[in-house]
PDB file of N, CA, C and O in Angstrom:
ATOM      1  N   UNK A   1      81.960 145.574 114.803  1.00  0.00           N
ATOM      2  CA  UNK A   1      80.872 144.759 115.306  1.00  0.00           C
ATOM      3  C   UNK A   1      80.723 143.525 114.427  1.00  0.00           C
ATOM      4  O   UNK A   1      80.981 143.647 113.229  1.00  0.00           O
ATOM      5  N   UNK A   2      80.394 142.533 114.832  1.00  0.00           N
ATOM      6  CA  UNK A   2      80.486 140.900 114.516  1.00  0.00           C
ATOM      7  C   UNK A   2      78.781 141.191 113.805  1.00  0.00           C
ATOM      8  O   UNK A   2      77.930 141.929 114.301  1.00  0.00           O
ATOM      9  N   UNK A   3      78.693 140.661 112.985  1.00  0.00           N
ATOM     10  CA  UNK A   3      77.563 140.534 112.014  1.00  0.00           C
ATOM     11  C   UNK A   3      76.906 139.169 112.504  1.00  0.00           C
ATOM     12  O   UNK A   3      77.824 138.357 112.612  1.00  0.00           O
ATOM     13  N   UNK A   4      75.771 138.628 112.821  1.00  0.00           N
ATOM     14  CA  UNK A   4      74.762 137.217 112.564  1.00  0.00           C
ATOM     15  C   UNK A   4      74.160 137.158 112.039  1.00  0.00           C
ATOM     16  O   UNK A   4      73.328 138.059 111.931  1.00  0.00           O
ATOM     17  N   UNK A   5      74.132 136.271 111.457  1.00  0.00           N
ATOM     18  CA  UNK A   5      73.455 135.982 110.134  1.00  0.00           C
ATOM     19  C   UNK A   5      72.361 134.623 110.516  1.00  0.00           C
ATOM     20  O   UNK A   5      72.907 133.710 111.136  1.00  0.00           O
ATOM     21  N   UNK A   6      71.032 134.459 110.224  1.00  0.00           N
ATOM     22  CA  UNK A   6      70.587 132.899 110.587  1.00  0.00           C
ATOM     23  C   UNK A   6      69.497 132.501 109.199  1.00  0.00           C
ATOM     24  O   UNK A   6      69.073 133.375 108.444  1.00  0.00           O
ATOM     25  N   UNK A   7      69.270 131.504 109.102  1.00  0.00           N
ATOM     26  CA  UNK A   7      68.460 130.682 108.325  1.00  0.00           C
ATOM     27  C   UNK A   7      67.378 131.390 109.217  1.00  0.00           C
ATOM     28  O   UNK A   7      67.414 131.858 110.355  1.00  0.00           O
ATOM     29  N   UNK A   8      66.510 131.298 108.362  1.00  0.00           N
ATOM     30  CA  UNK A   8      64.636 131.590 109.196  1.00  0.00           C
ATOM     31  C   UNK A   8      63.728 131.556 108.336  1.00  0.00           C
ATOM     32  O   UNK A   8      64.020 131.636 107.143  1.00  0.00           O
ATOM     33  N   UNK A   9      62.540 131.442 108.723  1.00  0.00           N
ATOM     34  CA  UNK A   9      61.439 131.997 108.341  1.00  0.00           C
ATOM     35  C   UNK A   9      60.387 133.282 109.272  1.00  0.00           C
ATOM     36  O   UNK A   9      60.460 133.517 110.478  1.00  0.00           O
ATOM     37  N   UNK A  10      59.551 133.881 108.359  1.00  0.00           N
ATOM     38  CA  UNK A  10      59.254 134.956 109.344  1.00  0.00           C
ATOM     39  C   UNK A  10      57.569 135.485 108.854  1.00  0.00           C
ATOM     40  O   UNK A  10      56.916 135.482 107.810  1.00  0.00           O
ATOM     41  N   UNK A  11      57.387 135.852 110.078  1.00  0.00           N
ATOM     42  CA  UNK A  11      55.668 136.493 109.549  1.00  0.00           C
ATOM     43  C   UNK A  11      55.315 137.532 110.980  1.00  0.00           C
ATOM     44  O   UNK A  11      55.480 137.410 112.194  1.00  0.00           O
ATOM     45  N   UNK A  12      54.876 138.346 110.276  1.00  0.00           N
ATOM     46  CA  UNK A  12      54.293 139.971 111.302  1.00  0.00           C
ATOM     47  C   UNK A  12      52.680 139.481 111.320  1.00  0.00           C
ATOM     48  O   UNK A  12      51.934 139.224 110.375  1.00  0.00           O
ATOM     49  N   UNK A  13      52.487 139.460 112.487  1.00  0.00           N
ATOM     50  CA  UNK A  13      51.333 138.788 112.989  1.00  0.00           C
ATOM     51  C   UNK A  13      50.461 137.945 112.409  1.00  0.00           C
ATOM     52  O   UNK A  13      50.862 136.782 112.352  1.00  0.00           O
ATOM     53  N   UNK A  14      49.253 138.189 111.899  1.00  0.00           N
ATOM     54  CA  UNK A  14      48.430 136.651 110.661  1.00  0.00           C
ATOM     55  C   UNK A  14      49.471 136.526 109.730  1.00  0.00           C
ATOM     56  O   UNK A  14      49.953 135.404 109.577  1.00  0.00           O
ATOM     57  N   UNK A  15      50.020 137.714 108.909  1.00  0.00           N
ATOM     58  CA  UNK A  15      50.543 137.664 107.498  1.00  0.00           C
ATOM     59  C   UNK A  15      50.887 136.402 107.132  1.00  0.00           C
ATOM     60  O   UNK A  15      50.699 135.426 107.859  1.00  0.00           O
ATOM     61  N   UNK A  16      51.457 136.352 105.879  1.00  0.00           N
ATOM     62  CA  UNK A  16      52.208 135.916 104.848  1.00  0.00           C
ATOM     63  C   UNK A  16      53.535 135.068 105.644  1.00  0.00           C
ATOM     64  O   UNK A  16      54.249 135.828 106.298  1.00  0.00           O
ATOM     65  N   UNK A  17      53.841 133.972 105.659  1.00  0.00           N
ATOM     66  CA  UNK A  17      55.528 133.291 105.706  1.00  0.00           C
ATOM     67  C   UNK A  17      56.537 133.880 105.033  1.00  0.00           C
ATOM     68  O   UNK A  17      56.538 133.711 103.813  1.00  0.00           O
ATOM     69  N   UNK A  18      57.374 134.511 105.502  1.00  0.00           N
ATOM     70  CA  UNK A  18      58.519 134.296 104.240  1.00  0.00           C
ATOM     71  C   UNK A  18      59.645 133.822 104.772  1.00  0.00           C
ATOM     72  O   UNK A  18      59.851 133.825 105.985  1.00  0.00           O
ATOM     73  N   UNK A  19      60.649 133.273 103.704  1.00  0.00           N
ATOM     74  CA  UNK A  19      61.459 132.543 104.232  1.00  0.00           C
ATOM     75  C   UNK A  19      62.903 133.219 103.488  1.00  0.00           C
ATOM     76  O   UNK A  19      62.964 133.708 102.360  1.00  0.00           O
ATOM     77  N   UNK A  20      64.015 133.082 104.483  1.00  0.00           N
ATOM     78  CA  UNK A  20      65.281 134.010 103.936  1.00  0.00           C
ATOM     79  C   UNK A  20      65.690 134.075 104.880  1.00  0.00           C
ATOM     80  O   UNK A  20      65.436 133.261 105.768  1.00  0.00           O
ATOM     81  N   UNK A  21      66.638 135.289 105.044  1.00  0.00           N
ATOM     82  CA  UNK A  21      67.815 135.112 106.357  1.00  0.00           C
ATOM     83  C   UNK A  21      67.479 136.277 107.158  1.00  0.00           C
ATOM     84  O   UNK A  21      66.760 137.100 106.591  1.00  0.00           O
ATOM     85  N   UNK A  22      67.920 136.590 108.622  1.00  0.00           N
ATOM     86  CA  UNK A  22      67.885 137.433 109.674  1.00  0.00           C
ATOM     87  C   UNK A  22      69.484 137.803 110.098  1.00  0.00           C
ATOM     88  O   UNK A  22      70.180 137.110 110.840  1.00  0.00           O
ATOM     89  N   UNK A  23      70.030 139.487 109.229  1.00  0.00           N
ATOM     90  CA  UNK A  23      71.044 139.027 109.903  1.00  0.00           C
ATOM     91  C   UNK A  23      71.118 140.253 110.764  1.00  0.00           C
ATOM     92  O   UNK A  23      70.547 141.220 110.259  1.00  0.00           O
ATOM     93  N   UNK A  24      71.884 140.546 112.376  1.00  0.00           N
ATOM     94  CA  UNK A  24      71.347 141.800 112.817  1.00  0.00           C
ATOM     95  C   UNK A  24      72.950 142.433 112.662  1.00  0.00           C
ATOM     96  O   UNK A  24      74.010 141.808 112.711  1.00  0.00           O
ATOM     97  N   UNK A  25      72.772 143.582 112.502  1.00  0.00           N
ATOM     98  CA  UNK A  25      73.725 144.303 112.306  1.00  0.00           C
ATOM     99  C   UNK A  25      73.312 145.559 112.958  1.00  0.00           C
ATOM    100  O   UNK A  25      72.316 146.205 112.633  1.00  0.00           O
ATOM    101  N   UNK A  26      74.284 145.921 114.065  1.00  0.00           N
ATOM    102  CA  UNK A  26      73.241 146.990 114.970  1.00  0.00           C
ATOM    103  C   UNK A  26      73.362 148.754 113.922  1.00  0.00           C
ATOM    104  O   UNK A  26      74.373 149.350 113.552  1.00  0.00           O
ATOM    105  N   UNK A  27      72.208 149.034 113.775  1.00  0.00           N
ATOM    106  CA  UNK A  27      71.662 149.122 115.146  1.00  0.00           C
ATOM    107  C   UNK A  27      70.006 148.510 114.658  1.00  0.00           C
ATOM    108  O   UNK A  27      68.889 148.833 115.060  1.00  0.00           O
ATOM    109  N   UNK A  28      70.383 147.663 113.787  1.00  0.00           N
ATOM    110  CA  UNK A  28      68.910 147.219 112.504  1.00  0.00           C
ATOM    111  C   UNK A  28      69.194 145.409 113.281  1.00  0.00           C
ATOM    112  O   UNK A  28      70.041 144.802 113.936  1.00  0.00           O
ATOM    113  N   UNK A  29      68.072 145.228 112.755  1.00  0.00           N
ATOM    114  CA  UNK A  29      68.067 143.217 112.744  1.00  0.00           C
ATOM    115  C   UNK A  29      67.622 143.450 111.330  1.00  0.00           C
ATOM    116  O   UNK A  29      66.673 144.233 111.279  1.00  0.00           O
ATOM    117  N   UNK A  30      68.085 142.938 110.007  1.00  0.00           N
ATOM    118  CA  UNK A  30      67.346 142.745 108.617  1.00  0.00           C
ATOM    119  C   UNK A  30      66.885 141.625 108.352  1.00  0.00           C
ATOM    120  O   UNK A  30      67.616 140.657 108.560  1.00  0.00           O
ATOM    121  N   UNK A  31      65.596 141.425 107.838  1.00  0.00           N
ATOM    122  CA  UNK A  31      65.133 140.276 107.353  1.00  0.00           C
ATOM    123  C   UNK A  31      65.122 140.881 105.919  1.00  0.00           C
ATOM    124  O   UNK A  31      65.045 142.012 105.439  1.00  0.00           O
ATOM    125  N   UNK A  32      65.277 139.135 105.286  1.00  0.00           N
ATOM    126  CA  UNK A  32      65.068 139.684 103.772  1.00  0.00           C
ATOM    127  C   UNK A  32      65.034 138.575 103.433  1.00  0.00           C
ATOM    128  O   UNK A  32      65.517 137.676 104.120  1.00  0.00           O
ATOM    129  N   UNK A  33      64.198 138.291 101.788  1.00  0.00           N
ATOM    130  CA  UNK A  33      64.289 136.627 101.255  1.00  0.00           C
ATOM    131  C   UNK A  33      62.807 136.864 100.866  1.00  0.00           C
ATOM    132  O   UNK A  33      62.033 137.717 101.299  1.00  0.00           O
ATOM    133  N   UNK A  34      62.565 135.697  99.754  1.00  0.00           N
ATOM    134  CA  UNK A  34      61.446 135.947  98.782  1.00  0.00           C
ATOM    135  C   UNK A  34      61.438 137.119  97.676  1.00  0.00           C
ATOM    136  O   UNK A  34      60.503 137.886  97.444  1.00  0.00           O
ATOM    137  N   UNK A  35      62.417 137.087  97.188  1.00  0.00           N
ATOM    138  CA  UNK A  35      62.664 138.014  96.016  1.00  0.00           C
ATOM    139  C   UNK A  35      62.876 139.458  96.483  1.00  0.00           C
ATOM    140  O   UNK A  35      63.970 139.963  96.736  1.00  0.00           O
ATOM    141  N   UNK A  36      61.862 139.962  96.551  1.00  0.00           N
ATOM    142  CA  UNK A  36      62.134 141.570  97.378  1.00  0.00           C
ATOM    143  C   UNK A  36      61.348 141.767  98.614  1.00  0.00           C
ATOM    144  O   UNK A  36      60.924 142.902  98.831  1.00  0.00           O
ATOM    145  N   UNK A  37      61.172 141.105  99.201  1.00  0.00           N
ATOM    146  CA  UNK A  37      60.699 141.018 101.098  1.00  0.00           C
ATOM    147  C   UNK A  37      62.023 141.457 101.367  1.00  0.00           C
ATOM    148  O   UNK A  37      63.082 141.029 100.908  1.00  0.00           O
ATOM    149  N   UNK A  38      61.800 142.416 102.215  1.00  0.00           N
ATOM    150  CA  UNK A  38      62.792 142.971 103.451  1.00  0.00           C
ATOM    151  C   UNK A  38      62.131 143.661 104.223  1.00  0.00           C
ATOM    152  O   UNK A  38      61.185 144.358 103.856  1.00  0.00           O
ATOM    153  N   UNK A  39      62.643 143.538 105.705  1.00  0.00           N
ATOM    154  CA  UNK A  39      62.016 144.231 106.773  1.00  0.00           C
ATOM    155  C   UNK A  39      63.354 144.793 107.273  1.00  0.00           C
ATOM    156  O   UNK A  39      64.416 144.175 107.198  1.00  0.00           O
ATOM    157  N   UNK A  40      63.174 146.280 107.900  1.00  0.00           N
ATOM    158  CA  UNK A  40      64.140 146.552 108.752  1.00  0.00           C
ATOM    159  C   UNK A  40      63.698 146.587 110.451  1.00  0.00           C
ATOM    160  O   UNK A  40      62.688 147.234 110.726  1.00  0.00           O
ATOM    161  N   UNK A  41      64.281 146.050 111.330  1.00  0.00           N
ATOM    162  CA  UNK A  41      63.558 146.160 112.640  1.00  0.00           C
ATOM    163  C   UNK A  41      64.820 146.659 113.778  1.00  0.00           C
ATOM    164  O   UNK A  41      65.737 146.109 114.388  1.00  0.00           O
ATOM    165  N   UNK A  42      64.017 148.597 113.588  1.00  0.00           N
ATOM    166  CA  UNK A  42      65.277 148.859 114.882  1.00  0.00           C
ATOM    167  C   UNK A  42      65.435 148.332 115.936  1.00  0.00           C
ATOM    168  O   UNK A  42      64.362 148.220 116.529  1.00  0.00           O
ATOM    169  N   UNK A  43      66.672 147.756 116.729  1.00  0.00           N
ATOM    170  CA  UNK A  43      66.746 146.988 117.845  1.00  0.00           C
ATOM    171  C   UNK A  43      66.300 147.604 118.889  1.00  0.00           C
ATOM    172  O   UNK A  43      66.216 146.994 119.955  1.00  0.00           O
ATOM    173  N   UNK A  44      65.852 149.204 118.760  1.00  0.00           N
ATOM    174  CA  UNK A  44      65.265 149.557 120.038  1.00  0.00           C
ATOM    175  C   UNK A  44      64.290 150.130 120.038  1.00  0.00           C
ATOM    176  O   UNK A  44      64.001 151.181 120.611  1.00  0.00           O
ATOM    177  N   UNK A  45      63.592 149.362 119.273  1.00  0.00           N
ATOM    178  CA  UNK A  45      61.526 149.343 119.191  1.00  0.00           C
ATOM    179  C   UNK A  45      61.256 147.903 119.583  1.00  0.00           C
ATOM    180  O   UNK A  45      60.134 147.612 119.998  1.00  0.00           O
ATOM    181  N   UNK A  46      62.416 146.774 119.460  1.00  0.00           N
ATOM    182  CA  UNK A  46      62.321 145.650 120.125  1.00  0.00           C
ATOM    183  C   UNK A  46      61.581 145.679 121.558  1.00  0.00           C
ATOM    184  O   UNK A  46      62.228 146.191 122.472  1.00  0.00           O
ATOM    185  N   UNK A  47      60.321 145.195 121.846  1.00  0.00           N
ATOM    186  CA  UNK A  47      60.041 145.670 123.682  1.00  0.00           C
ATOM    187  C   UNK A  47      60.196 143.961 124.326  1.00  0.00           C
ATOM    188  O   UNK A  47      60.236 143.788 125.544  1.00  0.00           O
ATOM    189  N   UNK A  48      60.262 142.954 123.494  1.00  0.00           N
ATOM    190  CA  UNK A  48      60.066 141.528 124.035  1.00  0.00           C
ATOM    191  C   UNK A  48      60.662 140.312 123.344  1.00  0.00           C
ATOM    192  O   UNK A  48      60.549 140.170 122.126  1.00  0.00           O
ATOM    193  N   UNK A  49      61.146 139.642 123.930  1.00  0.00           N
ATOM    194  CA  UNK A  49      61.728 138.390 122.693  1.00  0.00           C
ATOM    195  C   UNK A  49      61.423 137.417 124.105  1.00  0.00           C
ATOM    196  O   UNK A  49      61.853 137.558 125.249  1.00  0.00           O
ATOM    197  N   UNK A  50      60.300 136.153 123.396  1.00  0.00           N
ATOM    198  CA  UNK A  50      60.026 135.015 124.043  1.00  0.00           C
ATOM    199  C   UNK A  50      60.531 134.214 122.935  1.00  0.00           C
ATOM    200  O   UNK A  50      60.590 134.643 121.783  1.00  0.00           O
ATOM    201  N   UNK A  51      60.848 133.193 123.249  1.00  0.00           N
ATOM    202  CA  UNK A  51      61.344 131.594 122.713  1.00  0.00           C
ATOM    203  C   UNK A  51      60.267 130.662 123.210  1.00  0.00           C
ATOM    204  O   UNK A  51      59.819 130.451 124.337  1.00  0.00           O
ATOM    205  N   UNK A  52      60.003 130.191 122.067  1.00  0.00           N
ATOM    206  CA  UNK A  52      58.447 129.260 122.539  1.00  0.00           C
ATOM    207  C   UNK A  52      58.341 128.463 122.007  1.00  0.00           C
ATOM    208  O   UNK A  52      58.436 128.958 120.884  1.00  0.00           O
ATOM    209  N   UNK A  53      58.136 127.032 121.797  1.00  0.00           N
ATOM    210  CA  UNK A  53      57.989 125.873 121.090  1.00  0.00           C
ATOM    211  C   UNK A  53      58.132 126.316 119.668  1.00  0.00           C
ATOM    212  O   UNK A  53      57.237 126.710 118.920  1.00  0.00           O
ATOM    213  N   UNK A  54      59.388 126.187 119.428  1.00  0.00           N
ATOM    214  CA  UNK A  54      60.107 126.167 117.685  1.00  0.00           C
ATOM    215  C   UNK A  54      59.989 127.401 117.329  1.00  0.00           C
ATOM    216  O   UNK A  54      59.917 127.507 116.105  1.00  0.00           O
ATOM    217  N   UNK A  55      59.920 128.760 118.109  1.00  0.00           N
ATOM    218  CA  UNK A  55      59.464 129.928 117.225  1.00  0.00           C
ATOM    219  C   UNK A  55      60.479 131.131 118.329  1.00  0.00           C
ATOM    220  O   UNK A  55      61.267 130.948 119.256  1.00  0.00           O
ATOM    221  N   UNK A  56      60.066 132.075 117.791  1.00  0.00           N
ATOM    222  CA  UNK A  56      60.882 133.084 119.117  1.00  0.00           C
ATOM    223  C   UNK A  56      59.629 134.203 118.289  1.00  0.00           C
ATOM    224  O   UNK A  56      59.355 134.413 117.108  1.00  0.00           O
ATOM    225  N   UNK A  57      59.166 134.667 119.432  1.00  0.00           N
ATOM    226  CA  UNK A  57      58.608 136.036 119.185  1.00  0.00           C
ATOM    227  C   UNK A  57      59.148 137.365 119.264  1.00  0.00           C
ATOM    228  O   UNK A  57      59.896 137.534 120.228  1.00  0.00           O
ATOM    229  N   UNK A  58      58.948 138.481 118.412  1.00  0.00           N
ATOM    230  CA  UNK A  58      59.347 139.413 118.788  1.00  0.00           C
ATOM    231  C   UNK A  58      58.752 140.608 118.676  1.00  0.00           C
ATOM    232  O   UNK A  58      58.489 141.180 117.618  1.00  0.00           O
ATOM    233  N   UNK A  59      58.442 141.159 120.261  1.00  0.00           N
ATOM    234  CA  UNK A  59      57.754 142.558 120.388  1.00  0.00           C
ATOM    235  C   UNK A  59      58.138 143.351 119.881  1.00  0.00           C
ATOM    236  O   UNK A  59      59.323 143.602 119.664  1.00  0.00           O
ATOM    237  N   UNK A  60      57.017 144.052 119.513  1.00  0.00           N
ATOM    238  CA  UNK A  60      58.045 145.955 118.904  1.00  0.00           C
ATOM    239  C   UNK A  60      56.735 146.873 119.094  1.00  0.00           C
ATOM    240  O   UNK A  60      55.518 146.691 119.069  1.00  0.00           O
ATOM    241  N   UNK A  61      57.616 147.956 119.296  1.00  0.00           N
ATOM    242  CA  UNK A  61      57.288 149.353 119.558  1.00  0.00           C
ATOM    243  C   UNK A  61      56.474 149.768 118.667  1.00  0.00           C
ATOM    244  O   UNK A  61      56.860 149.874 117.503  1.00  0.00           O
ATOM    245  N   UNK A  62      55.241 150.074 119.019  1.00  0.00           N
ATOM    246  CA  UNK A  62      54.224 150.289 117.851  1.00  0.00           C
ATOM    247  C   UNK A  62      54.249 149.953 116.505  1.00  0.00           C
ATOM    248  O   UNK A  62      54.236 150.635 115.480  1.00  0.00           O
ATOM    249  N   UNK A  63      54.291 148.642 116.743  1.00  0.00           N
ATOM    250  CA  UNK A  63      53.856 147.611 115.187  1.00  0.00           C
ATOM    251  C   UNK A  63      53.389 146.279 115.613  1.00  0.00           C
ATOM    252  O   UNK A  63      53.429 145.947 116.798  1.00  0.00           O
ATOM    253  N   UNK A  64      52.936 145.486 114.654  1.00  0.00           N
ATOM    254  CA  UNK A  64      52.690 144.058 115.112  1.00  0.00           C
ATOM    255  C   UNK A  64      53.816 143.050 115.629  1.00  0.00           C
ATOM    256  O   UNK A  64      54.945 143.170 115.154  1.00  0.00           O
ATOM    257  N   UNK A  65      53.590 142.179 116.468  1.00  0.00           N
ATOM    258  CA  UNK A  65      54.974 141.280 116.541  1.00  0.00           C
ATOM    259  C   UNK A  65      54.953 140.547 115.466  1.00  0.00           C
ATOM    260  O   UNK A  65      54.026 140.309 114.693  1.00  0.00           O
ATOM    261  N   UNK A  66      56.333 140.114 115.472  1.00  0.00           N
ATOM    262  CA  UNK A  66      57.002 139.285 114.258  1.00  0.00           C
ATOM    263  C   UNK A  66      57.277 138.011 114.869  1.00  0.00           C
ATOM    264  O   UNK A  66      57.598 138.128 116.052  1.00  0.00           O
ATOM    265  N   UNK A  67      57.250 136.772 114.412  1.00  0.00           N
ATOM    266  CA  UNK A  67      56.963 135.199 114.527  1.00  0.00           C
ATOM    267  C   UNK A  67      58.146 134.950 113.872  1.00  0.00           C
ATOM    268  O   UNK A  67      58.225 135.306 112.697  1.00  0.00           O
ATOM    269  N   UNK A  68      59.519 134.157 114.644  1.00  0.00           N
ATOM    270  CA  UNK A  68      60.506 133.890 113.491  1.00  0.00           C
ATOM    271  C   UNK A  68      60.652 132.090 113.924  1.00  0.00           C
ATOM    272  O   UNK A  68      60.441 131.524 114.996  1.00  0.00           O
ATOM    273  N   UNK A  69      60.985 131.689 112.926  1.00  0.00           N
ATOM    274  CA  UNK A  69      61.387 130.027 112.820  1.00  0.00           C
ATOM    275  C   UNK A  69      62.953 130.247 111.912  1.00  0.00           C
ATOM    276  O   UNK A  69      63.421 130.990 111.049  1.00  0.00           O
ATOM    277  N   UNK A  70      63.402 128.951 112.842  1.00  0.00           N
ATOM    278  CA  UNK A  70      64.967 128.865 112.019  1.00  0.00           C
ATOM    279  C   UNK A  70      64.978 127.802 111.150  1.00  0.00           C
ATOM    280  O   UNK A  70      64.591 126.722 111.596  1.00  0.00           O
ATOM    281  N   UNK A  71      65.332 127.869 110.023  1.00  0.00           N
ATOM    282  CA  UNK A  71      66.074 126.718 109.343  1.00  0.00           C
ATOM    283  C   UNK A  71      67.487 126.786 109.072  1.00  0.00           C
ATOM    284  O   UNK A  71      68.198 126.957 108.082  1.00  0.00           O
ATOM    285  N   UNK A  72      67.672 126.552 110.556  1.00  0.00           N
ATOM    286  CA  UNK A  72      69.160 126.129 110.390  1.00  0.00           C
ATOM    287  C   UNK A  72      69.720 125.201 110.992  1.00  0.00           C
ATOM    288  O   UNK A  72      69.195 124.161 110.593  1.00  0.00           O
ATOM    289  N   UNK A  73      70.738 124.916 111.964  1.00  0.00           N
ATOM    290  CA  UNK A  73      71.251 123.841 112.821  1.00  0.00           C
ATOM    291  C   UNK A  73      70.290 123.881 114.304  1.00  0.00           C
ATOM    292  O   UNK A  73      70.020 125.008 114.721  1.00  0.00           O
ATOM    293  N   UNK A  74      69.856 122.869 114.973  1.00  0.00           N
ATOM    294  CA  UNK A  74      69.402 123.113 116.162  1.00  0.00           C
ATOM    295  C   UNK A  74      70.176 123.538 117.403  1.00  0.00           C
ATOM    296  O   UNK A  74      71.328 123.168 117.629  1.00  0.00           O
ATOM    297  N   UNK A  75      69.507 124.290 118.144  1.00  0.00           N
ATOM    298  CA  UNK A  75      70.432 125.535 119.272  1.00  0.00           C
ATOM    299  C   UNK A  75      70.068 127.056 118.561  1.00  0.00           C
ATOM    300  O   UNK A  75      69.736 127.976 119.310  1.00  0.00           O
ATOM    301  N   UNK A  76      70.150 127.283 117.015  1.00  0.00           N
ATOM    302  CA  UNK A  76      70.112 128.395 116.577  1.00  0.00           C
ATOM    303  C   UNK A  76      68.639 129.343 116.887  1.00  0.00           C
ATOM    304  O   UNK A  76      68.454 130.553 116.761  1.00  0.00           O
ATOM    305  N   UNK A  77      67.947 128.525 117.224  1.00  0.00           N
ATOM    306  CA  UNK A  77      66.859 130.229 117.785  1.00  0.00           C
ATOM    307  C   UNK A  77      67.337 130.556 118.829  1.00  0.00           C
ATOM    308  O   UNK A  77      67.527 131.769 118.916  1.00  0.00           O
ATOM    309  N   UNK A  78      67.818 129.550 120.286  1.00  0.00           N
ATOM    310  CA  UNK A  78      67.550 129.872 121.242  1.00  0.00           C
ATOM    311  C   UNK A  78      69.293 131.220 121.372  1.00  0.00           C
ATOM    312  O   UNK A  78      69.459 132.053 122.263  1.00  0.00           O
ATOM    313  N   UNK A  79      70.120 130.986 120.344  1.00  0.00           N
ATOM    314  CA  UNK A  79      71.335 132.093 119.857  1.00  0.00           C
ATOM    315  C   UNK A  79      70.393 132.932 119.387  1.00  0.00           C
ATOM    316  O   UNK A  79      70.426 133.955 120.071  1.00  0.00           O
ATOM    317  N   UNK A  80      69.529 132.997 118.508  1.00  0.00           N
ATOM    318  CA  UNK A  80      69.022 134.561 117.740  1.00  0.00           C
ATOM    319  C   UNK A  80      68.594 134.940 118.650  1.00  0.00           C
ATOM    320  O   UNK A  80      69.268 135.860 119.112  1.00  0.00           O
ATOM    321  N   UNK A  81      67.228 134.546 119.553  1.00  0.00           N
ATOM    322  CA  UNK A  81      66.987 135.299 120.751  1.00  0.00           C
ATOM    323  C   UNK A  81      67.487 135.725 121.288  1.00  0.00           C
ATOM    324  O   UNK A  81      67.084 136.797 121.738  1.00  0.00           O
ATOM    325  N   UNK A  82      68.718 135.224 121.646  1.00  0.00           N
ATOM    326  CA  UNK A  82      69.432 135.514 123.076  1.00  0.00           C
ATOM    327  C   UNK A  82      70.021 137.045 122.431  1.00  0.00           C
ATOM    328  O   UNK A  82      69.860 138.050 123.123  1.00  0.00           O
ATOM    329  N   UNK A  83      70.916 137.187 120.658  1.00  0.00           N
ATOM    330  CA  UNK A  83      71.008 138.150 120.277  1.00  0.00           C
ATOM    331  C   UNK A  83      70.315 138.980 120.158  1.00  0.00           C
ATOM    332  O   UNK A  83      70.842 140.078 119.982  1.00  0.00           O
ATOM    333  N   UNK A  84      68.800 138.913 120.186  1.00  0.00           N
ATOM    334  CA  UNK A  84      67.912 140.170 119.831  1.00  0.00           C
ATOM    335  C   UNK A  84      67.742 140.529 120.806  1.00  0.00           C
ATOM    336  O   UNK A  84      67.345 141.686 120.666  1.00  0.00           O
ATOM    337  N   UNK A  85      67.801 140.153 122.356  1.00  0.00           N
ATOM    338  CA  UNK A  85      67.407 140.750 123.464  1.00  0.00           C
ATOM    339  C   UNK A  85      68.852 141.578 124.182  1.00  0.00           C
ATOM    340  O   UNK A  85      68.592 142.460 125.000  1.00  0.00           O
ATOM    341  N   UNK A  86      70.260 141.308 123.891  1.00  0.00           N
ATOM    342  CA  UNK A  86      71.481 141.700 123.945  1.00  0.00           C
ATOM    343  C   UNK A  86      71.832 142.847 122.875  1.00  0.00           C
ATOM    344  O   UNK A  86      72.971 143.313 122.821  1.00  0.00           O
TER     345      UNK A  86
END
């Protein structure tokens, strides 16, 4: 399986920003960055991925959604989305 890796930033509902990389490796998407921030998010508690003015949301299965922004090349959310919902 092909690994993606993206520039981002990220926050689980009000929280905190953090900023670091998203890379998904099934059957996990990992966020991690800011020294020891890491999230693991199984891909199938995923229930929703919208793309919305500069951000992509993402539903999950009994937890808060997560808010991601890319810092990377432009085109790259509307690729992470398209991967988190595939």
């Amino acid at each position: 399986m092909r690994r993606h890796t993206y520039a981002i930033w990220w926050n689980e509902g009000h929280g905190p920003k953090h900023v670091g990389k998203l890379e998904i490796a099934r059957p996990h998407a990992f966020l991690s960055g800011n020294g020891s921030t890491t999230l693991a998010v199984p891909l199938a508690d995923i229930t929703g991925v919208e793309y919305r003015r500069g951000e992509v949301r993402v539903d999950r299965r009994g937890t808060t959604a997560l808010r991601i922004g890319s810092l990377d090349a432009p085109g790259t959310l509307r690729e992470l989305a398209h991967s988190l919902e595939s």
